[in-house]
C-alpha positions as CSV (number, residue, x, y, z in Angstrom):
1,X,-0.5,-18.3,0.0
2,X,-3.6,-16.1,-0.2
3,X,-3.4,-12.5,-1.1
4,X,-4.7,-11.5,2.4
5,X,-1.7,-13.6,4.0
6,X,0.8,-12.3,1.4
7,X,-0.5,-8.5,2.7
8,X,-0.2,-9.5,6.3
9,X,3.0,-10.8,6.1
10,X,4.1,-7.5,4.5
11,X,2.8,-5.1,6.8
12,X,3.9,-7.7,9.4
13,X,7.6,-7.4,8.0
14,X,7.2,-3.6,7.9
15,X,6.2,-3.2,11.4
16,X,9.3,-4.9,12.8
17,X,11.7,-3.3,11.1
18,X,13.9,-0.6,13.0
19,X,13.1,2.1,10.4
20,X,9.4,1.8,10.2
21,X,9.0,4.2,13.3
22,X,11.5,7.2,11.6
23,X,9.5,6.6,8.2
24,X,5.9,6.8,9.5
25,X,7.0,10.0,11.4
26,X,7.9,11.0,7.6
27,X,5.1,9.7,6.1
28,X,2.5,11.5,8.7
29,X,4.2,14.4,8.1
30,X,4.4,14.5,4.5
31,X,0.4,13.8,4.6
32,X,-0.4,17.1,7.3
33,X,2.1,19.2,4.7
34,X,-0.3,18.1,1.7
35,X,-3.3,18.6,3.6
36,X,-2.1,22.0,4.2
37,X,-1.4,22.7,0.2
38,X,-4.6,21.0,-1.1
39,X,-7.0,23.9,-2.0
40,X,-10.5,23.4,-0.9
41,X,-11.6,22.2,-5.0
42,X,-8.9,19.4,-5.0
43,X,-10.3,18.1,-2.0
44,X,-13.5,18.3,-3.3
45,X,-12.4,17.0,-6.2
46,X,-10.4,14.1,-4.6
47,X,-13.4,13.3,-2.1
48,X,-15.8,13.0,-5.3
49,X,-13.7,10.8,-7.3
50,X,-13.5,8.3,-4.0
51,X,-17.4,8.5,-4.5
52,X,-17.6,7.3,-7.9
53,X,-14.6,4.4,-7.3
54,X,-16.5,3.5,-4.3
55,X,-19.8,3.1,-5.9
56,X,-18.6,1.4,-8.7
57,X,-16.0,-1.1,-7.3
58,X,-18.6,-4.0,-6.4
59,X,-19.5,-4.2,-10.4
60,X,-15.6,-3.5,-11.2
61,X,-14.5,-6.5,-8.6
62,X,-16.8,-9.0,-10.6
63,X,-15.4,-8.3,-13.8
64,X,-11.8,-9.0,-12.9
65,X,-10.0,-11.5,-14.5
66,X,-8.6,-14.6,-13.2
67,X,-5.0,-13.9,-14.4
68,X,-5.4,-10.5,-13.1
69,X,-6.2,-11.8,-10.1
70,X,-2.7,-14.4,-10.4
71,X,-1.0,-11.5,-11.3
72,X,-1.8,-9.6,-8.2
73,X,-1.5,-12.7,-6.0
74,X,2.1,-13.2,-7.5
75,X,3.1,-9.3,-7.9
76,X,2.9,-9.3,-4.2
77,X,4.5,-12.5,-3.3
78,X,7.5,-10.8,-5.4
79,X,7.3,-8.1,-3.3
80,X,7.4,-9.7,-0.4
81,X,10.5,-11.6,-0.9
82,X,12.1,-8.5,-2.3
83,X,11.3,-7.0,1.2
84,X,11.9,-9.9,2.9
85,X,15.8,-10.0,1.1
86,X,16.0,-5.7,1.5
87,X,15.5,-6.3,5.3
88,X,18.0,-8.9,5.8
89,X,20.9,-6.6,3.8
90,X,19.8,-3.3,5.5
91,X,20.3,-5.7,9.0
92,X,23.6,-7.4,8.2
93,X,25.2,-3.5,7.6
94,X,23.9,-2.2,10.6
């Protein structure tokens, strides 16, 4: 499987599951709490390191490895299976 099928099979998995609603409720609200902390220089400061990633990662992309790139492709196929198993046992106790 591709990495982009491997991804949309995960967020496909995490979609349908009965708990996804309850945790992106947690999730957004977790996010507007740290927007509300962050000072106005750690956004700045968060904003300008985006920059520099962004204008670098066409010259990073190129330089990366074919076993990293395995690695990826197999770290998430792990994942996905561990999901995939997680699911099923959090089902069966409902």
């Amino acid at each position: 499987m591709t990495q982009k099928i491997e991804w949309e099979e995960v967020k496909e998995i995490w979609k349908n599951s009965s708990q996804s609603k309850k945790i992106d409720i947690h999730i957004s609200q977790l996010k507007e709490e740290l927007k509300s902390k962050s000072s106005e220089f750690e956004k700045n400061s968060i904003n300008s390191d985006i920059s520099v990633i962004t204008s670098y990662w066409d010259d990073f992309k190129s330089k990366t490895s074919q076993f990293e790139k395995d690695s990826v492709k197999n770290d998430l196929s792990e994942i996905n299976k561990l999901l995939k198993n997680f699911l099923s046992l959090f089902n069966k106790k409902k």
